[in-house]
C-alpha positions as CSV (number, residue, x, y, z in Angstrom):
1,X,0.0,0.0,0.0
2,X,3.0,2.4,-1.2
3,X,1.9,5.9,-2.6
4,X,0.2,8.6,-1.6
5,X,-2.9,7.1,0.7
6,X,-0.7,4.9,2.3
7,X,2.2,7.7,3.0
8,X,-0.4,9.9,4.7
9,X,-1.9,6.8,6.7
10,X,1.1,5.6,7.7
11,X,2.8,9.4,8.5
12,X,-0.2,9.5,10.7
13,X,0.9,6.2,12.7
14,X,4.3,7.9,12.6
15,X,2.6,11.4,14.7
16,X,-0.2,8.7,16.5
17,X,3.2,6.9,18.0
18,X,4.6,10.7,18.4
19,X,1.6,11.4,20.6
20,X,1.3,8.2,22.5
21,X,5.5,8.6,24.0
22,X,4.1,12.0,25.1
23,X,1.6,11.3,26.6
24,X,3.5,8.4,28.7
25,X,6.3,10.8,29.7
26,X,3.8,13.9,30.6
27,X,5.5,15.3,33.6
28,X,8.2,12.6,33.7
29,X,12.0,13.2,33.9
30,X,14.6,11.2,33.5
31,X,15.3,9.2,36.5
32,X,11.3,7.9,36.2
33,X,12.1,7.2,33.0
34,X,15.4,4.9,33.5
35,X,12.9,3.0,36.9
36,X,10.0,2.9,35.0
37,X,10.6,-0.5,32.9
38,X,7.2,-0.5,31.1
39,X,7.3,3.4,30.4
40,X,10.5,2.6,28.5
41,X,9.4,-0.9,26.8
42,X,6.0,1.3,26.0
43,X,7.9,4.1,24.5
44,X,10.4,2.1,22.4
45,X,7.1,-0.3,21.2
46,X,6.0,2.9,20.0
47,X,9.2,3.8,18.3
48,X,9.5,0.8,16.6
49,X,6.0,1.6,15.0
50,X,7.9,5.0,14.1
51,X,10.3,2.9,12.1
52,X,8.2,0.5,10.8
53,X,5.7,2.8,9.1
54,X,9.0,4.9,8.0
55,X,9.9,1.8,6.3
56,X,6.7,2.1,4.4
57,X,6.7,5.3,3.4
58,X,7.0,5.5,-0.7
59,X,10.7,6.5,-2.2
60,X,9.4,9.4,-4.0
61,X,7.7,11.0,-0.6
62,X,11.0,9.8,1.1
63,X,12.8,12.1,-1.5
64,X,10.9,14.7,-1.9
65,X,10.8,15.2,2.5
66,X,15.1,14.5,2.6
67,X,15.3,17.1,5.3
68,X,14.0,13.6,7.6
69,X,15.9,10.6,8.4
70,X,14.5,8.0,7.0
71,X,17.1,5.1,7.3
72,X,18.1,6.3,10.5
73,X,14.4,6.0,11.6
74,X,14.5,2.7,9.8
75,X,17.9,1.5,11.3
76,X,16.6,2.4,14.9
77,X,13.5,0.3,14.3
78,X,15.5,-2.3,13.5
79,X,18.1,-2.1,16.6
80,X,15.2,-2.2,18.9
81,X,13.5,-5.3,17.5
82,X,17.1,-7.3,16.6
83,X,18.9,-6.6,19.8
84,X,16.6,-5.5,22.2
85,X,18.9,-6.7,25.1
86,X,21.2,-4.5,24.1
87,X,19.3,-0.9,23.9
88,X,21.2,1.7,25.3
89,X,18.2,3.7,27.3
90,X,20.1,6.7,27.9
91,X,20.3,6.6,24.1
92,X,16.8,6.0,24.2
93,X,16.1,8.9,26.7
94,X,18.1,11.5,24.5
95,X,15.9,10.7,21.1
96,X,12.8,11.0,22.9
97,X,13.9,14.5,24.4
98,X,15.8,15.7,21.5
99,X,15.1,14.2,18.2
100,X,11.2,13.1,18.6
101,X,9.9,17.0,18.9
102,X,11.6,17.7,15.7
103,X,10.4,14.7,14.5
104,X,6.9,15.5,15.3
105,X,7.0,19.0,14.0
106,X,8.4,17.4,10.3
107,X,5.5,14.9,9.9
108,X,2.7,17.3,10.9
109,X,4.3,20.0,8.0
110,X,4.3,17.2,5.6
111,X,0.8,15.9,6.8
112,X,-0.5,19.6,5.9
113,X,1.1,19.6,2.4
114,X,-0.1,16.8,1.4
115,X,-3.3,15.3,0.0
């Protein structure tokens, strides 16, 4: 289901997953975070969904929205799944503070500019 219905579906499981590891961690720090084991299982289940969906996501709309990192997404996705013993949370931690807000703020702009 490549192409333009099934980017914007599954761009909106990418911003649905977005929404869900907010709402887990509202008012949560760090420390929760790192004690919290199904917070953080939660939150990377909904990260993998991030990578899977961006693993959907057509070439052309891939191309045309470079400014995201799409293998990257795709490559986390696949570290979580493949060697889930071995996930660095800190790591995990610092994407969810840092990179998933930018995130977030990419898909809605290319959820309004498209059909």
């Amino acid at each position: 289901m490549r192409g333009k219905i099934g980017d914007r579906i599954r761009l909106q499981h990418i911003l649905d997953a977005i929404l869900e590891i907010e709402g887990y961690l509202h008012e949560t720090d760090s420390n929760n975070f790192m004690q919290n084991s199904m917070m953080r299982f939660a939150c990377i289940k909904q990260m993998e969904i991030i990578g899977e969906a961006s693993n959907h996501i057509s070439d052309e709309t891939k191309a045309k929205f470079s400014g995201i990192e799409w293998e990257q997404i795709v490559g986390m996705r696949n570290v979580f799944v493949h060697e889930y013993f071995g996930v660095d949370t800190n790591l995990v931690w610092e994407i969810i503070q840092n990179d998933i807000p930018e995130l977030k703020g990419k898909i809605i702009q290319i959820l309004d500019s498209i059909e």
